[in-house]
N, C-alpha and C positions, 0 to 999 in steps of 0.2 A: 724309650727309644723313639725317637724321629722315623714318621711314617712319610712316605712320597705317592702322591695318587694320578704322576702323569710319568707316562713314560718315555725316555731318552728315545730320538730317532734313531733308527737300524745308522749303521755306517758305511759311506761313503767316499772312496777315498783312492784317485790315483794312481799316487806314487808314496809309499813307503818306506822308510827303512827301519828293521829291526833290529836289535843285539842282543843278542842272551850269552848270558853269562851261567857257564852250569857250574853248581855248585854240590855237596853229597845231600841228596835225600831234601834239596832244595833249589830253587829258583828266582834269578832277579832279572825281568824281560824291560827294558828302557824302550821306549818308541817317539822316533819323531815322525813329520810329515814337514812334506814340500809344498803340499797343495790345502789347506784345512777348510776352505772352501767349495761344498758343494750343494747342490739340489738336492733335498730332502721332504719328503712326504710325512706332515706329522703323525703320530701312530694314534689310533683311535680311541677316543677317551673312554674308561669306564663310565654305565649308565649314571646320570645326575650331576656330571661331570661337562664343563666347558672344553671343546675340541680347538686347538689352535695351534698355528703355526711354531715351528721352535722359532723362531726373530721374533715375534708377538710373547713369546714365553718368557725370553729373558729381558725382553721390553717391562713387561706386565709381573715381574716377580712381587711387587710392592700389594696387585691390586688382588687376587686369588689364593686362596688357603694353601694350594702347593707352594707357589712364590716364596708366602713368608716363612713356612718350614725350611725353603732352599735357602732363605735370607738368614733365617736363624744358624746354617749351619757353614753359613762365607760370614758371618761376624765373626761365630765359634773360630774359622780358621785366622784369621785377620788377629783374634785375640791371642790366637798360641806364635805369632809372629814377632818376636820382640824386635826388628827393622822396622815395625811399625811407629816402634816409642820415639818420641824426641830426643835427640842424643843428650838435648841438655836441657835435664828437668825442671820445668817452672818450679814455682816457691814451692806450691801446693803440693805438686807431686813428688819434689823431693821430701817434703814434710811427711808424706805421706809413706816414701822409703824410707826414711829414719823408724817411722812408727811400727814398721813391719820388720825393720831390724829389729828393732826392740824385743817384738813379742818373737820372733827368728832369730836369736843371734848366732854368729857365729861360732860355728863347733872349735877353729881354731884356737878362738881369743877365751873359750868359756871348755877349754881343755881338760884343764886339772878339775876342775867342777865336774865333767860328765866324769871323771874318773873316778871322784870321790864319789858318786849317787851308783858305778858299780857297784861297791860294798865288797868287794871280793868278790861276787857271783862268776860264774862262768860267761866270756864274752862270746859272743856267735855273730858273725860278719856275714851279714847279707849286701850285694852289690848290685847295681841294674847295670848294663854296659855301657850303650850309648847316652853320649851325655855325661858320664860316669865316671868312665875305665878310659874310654878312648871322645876324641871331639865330636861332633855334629857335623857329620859334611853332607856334600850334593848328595855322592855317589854312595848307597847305604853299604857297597860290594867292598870299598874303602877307608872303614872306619875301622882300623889299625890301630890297637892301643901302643905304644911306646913299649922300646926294651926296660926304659927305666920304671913303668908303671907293672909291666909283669914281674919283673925282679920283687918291689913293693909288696906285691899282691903274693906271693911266692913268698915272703917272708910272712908273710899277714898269718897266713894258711899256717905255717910251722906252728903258731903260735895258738891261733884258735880256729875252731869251726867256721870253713868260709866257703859262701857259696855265690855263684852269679844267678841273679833273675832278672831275665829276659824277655823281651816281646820275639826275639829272634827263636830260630827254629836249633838245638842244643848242638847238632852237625857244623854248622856256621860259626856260632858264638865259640866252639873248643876249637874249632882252626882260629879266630884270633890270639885266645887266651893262652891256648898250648898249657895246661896246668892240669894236670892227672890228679891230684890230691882235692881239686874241689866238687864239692856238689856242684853241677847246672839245672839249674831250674826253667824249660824254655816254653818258650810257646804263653808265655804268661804266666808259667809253671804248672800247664797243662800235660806237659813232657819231662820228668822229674829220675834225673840218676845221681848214683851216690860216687864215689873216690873210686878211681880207678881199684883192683886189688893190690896189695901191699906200698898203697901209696898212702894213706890214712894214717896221721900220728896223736889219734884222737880216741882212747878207745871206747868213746861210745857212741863211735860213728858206725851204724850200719855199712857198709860194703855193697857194693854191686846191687845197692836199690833200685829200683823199677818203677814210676808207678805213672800211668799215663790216664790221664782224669779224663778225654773226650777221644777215644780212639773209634769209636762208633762212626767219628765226624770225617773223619781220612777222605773217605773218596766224595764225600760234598765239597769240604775245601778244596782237592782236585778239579773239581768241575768247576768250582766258581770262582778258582783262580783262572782256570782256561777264558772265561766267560769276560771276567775284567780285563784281560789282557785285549781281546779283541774290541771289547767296548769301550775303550781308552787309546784305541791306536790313532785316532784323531784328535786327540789331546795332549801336544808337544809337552816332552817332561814329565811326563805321569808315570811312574814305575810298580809296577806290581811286584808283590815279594810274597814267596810261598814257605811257610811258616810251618808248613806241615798240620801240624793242628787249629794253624788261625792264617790269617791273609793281612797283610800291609797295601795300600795305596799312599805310596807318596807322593806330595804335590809342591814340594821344597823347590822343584825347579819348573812349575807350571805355572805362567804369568796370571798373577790374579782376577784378570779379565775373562778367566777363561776356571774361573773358580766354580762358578755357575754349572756350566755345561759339565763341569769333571764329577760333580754331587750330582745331576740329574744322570749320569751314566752307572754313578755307582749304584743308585736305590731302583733303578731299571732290572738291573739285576737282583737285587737283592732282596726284593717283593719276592721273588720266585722263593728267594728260601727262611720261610717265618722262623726256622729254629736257629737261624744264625742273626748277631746283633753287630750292629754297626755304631763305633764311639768312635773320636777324635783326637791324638795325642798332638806332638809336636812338630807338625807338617807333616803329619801322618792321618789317614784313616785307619783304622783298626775292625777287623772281621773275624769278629767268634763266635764261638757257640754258645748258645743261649744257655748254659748250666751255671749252677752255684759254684761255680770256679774263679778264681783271680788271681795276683800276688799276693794278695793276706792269705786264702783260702794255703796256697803253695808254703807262706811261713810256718803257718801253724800244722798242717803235715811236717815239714823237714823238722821242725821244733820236737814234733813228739817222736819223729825217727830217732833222734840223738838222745832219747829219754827224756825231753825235758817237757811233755805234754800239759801237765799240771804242775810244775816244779816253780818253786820259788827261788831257785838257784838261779836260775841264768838270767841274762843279760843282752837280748839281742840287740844288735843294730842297723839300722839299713838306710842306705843312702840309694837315693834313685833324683831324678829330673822332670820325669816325665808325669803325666795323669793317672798314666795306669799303678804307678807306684802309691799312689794316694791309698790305696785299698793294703797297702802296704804298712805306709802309717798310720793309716786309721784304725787296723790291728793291733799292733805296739799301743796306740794311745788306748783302745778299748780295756786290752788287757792289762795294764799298767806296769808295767814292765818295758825296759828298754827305750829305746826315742828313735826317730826317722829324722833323716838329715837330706833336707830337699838342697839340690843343684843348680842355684840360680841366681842371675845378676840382678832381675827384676822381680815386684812385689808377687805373689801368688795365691791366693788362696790356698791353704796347706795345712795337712792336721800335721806335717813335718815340727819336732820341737827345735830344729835349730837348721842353719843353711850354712854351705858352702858354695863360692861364685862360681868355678869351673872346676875342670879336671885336673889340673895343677892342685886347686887346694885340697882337693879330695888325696893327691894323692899326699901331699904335706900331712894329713891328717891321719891317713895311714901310716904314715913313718913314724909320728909319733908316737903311735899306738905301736910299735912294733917296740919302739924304744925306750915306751913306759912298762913292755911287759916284761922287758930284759931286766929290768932295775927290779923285780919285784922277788922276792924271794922266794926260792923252791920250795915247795909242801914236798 
């Protein structure tokens, strides 16, 4: 985890405007400013530490140990930016796509192959949402999966164990999905419940599962979603999102000039609280709790919910986009069992065994899958 040893200045600020958007048992606060210019008194350096102006700080981020941790972590963002890429790849880089198809291909075109490496086992459908299920946009409050994606998914479920894993908070993700019959795994699947009752056509799906791995953390995340909110109101485009058990800052719509200042706000805060960590997805910060939890940790719980904990039978799969899903596939790969299907037009690093470019294919790939289980014959 990235440490920060100067802290962001107090804020300053005008004329604001806020929006909140309430939502159940969470929250997405947007803030701009008219004025982002003001007088600021830099805050006082811990001992052994250089005191300087904030305009000397992002001047100087190159030359002092804070700097290059801040620098380290506006590449990280710049790197999860694919308007970054050339729209049209020199030799090299495209060479370099071809090579990462190769070892990635497509789950489309390499179909009836993952079909045939089920063996018959039991398939179990893991899903991440955004990126996923529904597109990537500005507004995180409007990332609306399509009628013809839930129909899909709705079929998928009939068929085999299907669950959504999520960075969203489980409230939020079933108002898009509207789907009773699946598992939601939210918060990173920090927040974990099972099929509504009598919605389960699976019977070795547990019912009315429960199980919430950092509930300790509730009123810390409360507070330092409060805290980022106000320490980000002078940062146009910066959105906090309350997760319930974890916190989002997105900066998808915060001008990358201003990349700098929006990291030194976040780890201002977030010195204050050593048991929460701070990682990077896809125009996102991400804010959890420091425990032995993740998306893998969430598979392998709902894995042994449905019996299949040590079982040689089943078959999972999970398609995700994002970083955090990595801990998803790294699961599946450790365990040798099943494959992870990363969401992506461009190269990535990725223990994912095969890709899909967007949510169109993803869902193409669900249909099929709905169409090769129809053709198979009843036991």
């Amino acid at each position: 985890m990235v440490s920060l040893v100067v802290e962001s200045p107090q804020r300053m600020s005008a004329s604001q405007n806020v929006v909140v958007s309430e939502t159940t048992r969470s929250s997405i606060i947007t803030t701009t400013t008219n004025n982002s210019s003001s007088t600021q008194k830099p805050p006082t350096a811990p001992p052994g530490f250089i005191s300087i102006s904030k305009k000397k700080l992002l001047k100087n981020l190159d030359i002092i140990n804070g700097g290059q941790r801040i620098n380290a972590w506006v590449d990280s963002m710049r790197a999860s930016s694919p308007t970054h890429l050339k729209s049209l790849p020199s030799l090299s880089s495209q060479q370099q796509l071809n090579s990462w198809i190769m070892e990635h291909p497509s789950a489309l075109e390499m179909f009836e192959k993952i079909m045939e490496a089920s063996g018959g086992k039991q398939i179990v459908m893991f899903l991440d949402y955004d990126g996923t299920l529904s597109p990537i946009v500005d507004d995180p409050d409007k990332a609306f999966m399509s009628s013809k994606m839930r129909r899909t998914v709705k079929k998928v479920a009939k068929c085999f164990p299907t669950a959504i894993v999520t960075g969203r908070c489980i409230d939020k993700v079933y108002n898009f999905v509207k789907l009773a019959e699946l598992y939601y795994a939210g918060s990173h699947g920090m927040d974990i419940k099972g099929p509504a009752k009598g919605f389960s056509r699976h019977k070795r799906v547990r019912q009315s599962l429960l199980y919430q791995a950092a509930s300790d953390y509730l009123p810390i995340i409360d507070e330092v979603c409060r805290q980022l909110v106000e320490k980000t109101k002078t940062t146009p485009g910066a959105i906090v999102e309350n997760h319930k058990f974890c916190a989002s800052v997105h900066f998808r719509c915060v001008d990358e000039k201003r990349w700098s200042e929006l990291v030194l706000q976040i780890r201002s805060v977030l010195k204050e609280y050593p048991t929460l960590n701070l990682t990077q997805g896809r125009k996102v910060f991400e804010i959890r709790p420091m425990i032995e939890w993740d998306k893998g940790k969430a598979l392998e719980f709902l894995l042994q919910s449905l019996g299949f904990g040590n079982s040689n039978s089943v078959f999972p799969v999970y398609i995700g986009d994002d970083r955090t899903d990595e801990d998803a596939f790294k699961m599946l790969r450790d365990r040798g069992e099943g494959f992870g299907i990363l969401v992506s037009k461009y190269p990535k690093d990725t223990d994912a065994s095969y890709s899909l470019q967007d949510p169109s294919e993803v869902m193409d790939f669900l249909q099929r899958l709905v169409e090769w289980k129809q053709m198979q014959p009843r036991m």
